[in-house]
KEKE-3310 file (N, C-alpha, C; in steps of 0.2 Angstrom, whole numbers, plus 5000, padded with zeros to 4 digits):
npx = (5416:5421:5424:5435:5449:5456:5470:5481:5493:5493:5495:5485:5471:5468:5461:5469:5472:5465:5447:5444:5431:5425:5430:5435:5449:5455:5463:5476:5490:5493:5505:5518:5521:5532:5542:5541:5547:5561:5566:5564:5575:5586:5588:5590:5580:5575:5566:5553:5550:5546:5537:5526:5522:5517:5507:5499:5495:5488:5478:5469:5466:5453:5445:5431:5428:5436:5456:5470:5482:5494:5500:5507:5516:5526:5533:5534:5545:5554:5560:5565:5574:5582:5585:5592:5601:5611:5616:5626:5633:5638:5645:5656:5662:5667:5673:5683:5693:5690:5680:5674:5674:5663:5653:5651:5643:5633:5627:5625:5612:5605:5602:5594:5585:5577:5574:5568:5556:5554:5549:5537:5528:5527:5520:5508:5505:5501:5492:5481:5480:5477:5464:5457:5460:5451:5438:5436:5436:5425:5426:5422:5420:5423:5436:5444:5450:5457:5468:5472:5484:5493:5495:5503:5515:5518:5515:5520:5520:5510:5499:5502:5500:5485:5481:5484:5475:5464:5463:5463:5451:5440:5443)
npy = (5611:5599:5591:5583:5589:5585:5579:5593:5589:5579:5575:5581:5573:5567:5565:5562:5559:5560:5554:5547:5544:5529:5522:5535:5542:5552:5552:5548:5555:5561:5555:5553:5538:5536:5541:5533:5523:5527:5531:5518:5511:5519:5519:5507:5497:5499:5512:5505:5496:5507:5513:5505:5501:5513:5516:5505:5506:5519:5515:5504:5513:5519:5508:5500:5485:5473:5474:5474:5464:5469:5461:5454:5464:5468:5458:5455:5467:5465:5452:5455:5464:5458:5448:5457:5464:5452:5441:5448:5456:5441:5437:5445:5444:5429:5433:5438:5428:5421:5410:5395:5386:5379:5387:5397:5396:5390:5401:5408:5400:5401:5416:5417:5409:5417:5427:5422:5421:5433:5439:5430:5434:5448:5448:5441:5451:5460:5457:5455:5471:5476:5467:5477:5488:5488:5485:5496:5507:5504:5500:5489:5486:5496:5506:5511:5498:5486:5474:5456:5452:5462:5465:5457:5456:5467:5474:5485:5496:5495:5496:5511:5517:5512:5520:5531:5535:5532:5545:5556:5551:5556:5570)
npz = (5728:5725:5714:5704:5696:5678:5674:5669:5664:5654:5638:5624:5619:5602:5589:5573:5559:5544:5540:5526:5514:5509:5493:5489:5479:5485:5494:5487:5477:5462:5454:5444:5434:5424:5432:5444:5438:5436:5446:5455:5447:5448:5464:5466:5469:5479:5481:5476:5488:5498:5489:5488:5502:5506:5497:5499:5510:5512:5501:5509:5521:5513:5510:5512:5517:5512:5512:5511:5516:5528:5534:5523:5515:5524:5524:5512:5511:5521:5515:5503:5508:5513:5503:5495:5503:5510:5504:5496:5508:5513:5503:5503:5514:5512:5498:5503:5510:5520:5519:5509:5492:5491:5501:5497:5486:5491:5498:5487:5485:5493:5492:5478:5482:5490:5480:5472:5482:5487:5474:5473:5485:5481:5468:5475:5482:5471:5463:5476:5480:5468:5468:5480:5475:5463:5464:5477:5468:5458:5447:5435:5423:5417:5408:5417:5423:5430:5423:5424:5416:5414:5428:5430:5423:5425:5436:5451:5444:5434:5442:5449:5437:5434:5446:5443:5431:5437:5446:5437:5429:5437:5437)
capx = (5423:5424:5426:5440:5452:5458:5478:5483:5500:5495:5494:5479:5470:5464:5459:5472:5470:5458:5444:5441:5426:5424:5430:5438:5455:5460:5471:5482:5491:5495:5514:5521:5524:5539:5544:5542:5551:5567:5565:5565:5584:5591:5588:5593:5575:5573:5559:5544:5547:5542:5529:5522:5520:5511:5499:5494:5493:5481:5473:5467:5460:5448:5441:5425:5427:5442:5461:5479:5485:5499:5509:5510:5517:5528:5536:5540:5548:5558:5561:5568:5581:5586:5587:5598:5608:5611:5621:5633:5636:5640:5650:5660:5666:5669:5679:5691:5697:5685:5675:5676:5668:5655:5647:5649:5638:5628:5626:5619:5606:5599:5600:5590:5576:5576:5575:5561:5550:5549:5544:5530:5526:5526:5511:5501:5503:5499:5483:5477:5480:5469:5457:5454:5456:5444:5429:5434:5433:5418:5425:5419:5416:5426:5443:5450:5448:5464:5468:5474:5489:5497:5495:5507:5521:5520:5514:5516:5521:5503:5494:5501:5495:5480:5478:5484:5471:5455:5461:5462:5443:5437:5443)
capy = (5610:5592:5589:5581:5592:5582:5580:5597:5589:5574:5575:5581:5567:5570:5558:5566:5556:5560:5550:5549:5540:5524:5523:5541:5542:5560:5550:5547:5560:5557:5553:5547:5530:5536:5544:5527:5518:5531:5530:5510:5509:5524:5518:5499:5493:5504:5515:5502:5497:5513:5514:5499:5501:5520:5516:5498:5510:5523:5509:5500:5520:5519:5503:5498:5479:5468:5478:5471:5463:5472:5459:5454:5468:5467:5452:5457:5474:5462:5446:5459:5468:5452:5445:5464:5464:5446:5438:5453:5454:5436:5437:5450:5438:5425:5433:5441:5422:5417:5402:5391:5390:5376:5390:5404:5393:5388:5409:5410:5397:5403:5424:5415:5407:5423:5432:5420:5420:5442:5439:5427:5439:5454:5446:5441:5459:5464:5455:5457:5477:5477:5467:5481:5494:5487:5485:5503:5511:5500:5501:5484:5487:5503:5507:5511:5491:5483:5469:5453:5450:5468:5466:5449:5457:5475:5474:5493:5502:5495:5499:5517:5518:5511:5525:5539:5534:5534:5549:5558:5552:5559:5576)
capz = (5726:5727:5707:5704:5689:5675:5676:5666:5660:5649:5631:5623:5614:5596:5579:5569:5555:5541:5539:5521:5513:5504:5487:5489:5479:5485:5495:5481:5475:5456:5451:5437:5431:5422:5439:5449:5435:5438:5456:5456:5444:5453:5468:5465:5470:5485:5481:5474:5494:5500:5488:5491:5507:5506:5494:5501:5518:5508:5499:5514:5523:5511:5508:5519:5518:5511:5514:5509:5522:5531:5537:5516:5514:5529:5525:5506:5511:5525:5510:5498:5509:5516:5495:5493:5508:5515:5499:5494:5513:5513:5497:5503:5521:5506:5495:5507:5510:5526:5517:5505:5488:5494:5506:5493:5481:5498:5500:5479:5481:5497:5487:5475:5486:5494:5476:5472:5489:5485:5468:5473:5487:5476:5462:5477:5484:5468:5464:5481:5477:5461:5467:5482:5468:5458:5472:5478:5460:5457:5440:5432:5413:5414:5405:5422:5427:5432:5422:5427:5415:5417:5435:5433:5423:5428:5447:5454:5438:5433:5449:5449:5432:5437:5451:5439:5428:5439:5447:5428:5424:5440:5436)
cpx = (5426:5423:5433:5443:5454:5466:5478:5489:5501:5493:5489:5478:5466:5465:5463:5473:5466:5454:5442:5436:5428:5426:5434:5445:5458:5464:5479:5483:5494:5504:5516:5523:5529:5543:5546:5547:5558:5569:5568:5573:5588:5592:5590:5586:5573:5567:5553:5543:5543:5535:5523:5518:5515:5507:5495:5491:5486:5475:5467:5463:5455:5444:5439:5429:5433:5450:5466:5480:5490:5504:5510:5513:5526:5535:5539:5545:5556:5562:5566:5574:5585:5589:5591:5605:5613:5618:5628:5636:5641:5645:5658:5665:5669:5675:5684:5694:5695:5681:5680:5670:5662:5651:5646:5643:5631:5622:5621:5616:5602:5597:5595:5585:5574:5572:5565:5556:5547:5545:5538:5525:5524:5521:5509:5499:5500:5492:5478:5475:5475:5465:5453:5453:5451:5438:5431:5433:5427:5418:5425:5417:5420:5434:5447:5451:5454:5464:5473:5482:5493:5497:5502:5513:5524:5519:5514:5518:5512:5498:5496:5499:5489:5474:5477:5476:5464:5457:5461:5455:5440:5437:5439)
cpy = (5603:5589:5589:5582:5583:5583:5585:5597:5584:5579:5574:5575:5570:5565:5564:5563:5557:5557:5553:5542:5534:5526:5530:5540:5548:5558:5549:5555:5557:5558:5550:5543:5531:5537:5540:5524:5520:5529:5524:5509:5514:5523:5510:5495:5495:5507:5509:5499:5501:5514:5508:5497:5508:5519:5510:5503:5516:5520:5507:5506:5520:5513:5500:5491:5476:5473:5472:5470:5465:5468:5456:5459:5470:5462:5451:5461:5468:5455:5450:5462:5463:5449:5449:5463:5456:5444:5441:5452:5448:5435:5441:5445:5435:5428:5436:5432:5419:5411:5400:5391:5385:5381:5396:5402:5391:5397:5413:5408:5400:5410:5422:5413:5415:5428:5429:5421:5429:5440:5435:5431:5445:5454:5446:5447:5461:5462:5456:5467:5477:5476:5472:5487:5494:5488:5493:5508:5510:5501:5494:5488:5493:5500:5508:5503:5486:5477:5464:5453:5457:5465:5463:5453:5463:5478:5484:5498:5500:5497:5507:5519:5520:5519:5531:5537:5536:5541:5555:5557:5554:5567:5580)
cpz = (5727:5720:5707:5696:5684:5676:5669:5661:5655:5643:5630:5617:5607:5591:5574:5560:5549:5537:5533:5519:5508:5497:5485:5487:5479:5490:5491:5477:5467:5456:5447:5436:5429:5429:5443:5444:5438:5445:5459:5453:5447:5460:5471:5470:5479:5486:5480:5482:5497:5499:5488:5498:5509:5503:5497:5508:5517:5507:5503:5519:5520:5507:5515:5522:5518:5512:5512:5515:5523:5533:5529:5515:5518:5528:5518:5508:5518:5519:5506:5502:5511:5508:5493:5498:5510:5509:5497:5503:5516:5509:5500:5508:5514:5503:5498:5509:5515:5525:5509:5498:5487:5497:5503:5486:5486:5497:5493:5480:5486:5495:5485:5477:5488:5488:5474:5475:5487:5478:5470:5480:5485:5473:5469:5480:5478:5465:5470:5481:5472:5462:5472:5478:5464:5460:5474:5475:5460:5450:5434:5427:5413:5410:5412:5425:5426:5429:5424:5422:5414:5424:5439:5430:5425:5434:5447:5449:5436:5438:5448:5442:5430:5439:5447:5436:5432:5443:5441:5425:5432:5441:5430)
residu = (UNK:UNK:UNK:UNK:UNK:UNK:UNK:UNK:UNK:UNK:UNK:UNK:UNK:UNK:UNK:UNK:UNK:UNK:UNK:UNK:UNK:UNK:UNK:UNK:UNK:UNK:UNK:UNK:UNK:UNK:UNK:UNK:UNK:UNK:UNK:UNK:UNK:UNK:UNK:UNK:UNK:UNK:UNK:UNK:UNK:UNK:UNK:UNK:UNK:UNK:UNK:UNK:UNK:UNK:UNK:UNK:UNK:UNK:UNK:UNK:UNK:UNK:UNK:UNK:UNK:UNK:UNK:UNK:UNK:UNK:UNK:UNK:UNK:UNK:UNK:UNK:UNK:UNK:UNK:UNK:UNK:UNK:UNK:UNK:UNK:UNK:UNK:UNK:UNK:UNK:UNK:UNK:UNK:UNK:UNK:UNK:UNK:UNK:UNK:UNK:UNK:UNK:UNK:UNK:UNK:UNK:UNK:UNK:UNK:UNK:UNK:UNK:UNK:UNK:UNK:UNK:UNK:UNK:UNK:UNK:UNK:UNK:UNK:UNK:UNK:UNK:UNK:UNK:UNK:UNK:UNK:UNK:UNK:UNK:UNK:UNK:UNK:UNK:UNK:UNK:UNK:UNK:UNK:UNK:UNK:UNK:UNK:UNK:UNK:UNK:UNK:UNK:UNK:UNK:UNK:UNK:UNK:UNK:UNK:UNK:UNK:UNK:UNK:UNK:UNK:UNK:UNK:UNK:UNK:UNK:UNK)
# end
């Protein structure tokens, strides 16, 4: 009698997560490109956050080797609300009669940097995405293979394309 019980009242430990294999796109559910487009102007640039941040978060479960870096992704999803919110907030102080139109022109250019900084964050999220799409496809020479100039002007409407796509030729 001199085994010592386990505490009976912590929280039982378990790997709830499920491990899927390399190159597995049964993480991805299919959704329509038309659907994300709707999503993205109904939403005033709302949703491609979300989904940018779930699929890169999917993406990366199942790729062995290279992954999207998280905090890229981190740092648009925070650049972009800051480029949404930050300026009209600003504008609003302004034009109630609080500033001058020195600091309301101050308040545009820095919207702009800011509009700027996500778009050049956004391509390189989206090149980085394709290129672990491509490797965890291993579709080099196929039709499903991510090309680079879609990539640049159509970013996650291409990628989910993409995704539709290879999961479409593996059924």
């Amino acid at each position: 009698m001199t085994q010592v019980a386990e505490n009976p009242y912590a929280a039982p430990e378990a790997d709830l997560e499920v491990q899927q294999n390399a190159g597995d796109l049964s993480v991805f559910s299919r959704f329509s490109t038309w659907w994300v487009f709707l999503l993205s102007i109904v939403t005033i640039g709302i949703y491609p956050l979300f989904w940018i941040h779930g699929r890169t978060r999917k993406l990366n479960s199942i790729s062995e080797h290279e992954k999207v870096p998280t905090g890229l992704v981190t740092t648009y999803i925070v650049v972009s609300l800051a480029a949404l919110i930050l300026p009209t907030l600003f504008g609003f102080v302004l034009a109630s009669g609080a500033g001058s139109m020195g600091a309301l022109t101050a308040i545009n250019i820095f919207g702009n940097l800011l509009s700027l900084t996500g778009f050049i964050l956004l391509e390189v999220w989206a090149f980085k995405f394709r290129g672990v799409l491509n490797r965890v496809t291993q579709s080099e020479g196929k039709r499903t293979w991510a090309g680079g100039v879609m990539t640049f002007f159509f970013t996650m409407l291409y990628m989910n394309y993409k995704i539709n796509q290879h999961i479409d030729s593996r059924r």
